[in-house]
N, C-alpha and C positions, 0 to 999 in steps of 0.2 A: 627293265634295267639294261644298260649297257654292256657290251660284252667287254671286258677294261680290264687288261691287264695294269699297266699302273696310271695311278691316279695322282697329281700334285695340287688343293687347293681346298677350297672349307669345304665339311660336310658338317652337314644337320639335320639329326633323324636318319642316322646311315645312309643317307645320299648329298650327290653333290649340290653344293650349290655355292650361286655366285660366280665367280672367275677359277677356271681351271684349265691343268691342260691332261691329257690323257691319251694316252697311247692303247689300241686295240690289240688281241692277237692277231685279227687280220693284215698288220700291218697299217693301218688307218691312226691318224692323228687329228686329234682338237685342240685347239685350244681359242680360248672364249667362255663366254656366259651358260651356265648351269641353272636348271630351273627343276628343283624335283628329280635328279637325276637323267634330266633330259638335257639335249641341247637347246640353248637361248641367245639370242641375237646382245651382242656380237659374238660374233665368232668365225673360227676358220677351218674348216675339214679339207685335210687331204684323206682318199681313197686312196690305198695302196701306192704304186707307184706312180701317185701325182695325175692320174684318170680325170679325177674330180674336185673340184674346188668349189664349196661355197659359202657365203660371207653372210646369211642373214638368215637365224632360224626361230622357227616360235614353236612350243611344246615339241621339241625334240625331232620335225621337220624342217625341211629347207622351206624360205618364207622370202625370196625376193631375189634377187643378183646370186647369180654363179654363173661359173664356167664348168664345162666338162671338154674334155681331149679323148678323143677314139679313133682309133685309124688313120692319126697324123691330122686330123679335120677336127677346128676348136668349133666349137656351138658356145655361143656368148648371152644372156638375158635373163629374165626371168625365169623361179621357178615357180 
């Protein structure tokens, strides 16, 4: 399960699914597709302060196009 402080979108079988968006205590954001309480493609994660971004997941990993920013130097492509 997710570490989720709030959650806005359908749940079934006390997890998410479908279209949600959700906010972490780490500071991390989604919103996009819900699979089982996992993330699903589409979607969108930021990592804390905007570190990490990426747009395409399947069971609850990143599955194709993101960006990540670290040390001022963006790394762009698959994942």
């Amino acid at each position: 399960m997710l570490n989720i402080s709030t959650y806005d979108g359908d749940v079934i079988d006390n997890e998410s699914q479908d279209y949600g968006t959700m906010n972490s205590h780490n500071g991390s954001t989604y919103a996009g597709g819900f699979y089982y309480g996992e993330y699903h493609s589409p979607g969108k994660l930021v990592i804390e302060s905007k570190q990490y971004m990426g747009e395409s997941f399947a069971h609850g990993k990143l599955n194709g196009k993101g960006h990540h920013l670290r040390y001022n130097i963006l790394f762009m492509g698959n994942f």
